[in-house]
N, C-alpha and C positions, 0 to 999 in steps of 0.2 A: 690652539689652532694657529696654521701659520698665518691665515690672512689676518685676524687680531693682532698677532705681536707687528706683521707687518704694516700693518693701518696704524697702528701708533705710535711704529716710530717714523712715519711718516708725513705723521699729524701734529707731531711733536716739534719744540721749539731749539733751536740751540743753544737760546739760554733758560729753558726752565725744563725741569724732567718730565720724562716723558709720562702723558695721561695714560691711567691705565682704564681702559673702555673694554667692555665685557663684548662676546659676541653678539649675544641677547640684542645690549645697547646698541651697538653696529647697524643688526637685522633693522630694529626697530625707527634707527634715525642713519640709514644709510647717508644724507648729505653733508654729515660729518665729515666724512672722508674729502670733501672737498674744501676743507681749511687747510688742507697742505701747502706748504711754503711753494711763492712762484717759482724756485729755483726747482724743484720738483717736478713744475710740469716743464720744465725748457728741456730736461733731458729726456730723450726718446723714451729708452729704457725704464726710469722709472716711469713717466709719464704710463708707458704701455702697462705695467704692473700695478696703477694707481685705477687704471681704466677696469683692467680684468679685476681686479676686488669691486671694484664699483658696482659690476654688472652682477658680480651674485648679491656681492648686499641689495641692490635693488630686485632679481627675482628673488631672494626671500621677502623682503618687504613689499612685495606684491601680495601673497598669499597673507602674510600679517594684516594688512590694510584691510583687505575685504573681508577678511574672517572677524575685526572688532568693528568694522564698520556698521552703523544701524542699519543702511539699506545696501543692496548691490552698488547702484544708482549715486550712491554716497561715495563708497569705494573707490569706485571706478573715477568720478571727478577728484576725488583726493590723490589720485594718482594720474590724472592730466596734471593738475597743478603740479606736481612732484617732479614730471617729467619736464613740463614745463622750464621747473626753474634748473634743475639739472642742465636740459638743452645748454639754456642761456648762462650759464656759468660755464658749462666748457666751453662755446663760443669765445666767450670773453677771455678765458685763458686760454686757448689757442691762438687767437688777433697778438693778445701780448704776449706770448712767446715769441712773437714772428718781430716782435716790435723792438723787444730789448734787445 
């Protein structure tokens, strides 16, 4: 899948090879994707491409959530929190883009 090879080499370090993260994994723990190098989010482009994988891993991991969730109820606060930190992590790399 292209968005897998692409999340990881974008996840990936420049000096250690790159992780190989399954989609499954992805689906499952979308705020991976947000260990990408700050150099990453300064440029537009990938920034834009970092966003749009971001946004399906999260609605797959919507329907993941609530489907092993015990209650609805559960679900749905596992994914405030989720979004939550989400929010606040692209905030914070957005301020520091503008910064460096």
């Amino acid at each position: 899948d292209v968005d897998t090879a692409v999340a990881c080499a974008l996840i990936s370090s420049a000096h250690l090879p790159p992780r190989a993260y399954s989609y499954s994994l992805l689906c499952k723990d979308p705020l991976l994707i947000l260990k990408c190098h700050l150099s990453v989010w300064k440029c537009p482009g990938l920034r834009r491409i970092v966003l749009a994988i971001l946004q399906r891993l999260l609605e797959a991991n919507n329907h993941i959530t609530l489907q092993d969730a015990p209650t609805e109820e559960a679900g749905q606060q596992m994914l405030a929190a989720r979004d939550s930190l989400v929010a606040r992590c692209l905030l914070i790399s957005g301020c520091n883009s503008f910064v460096l």
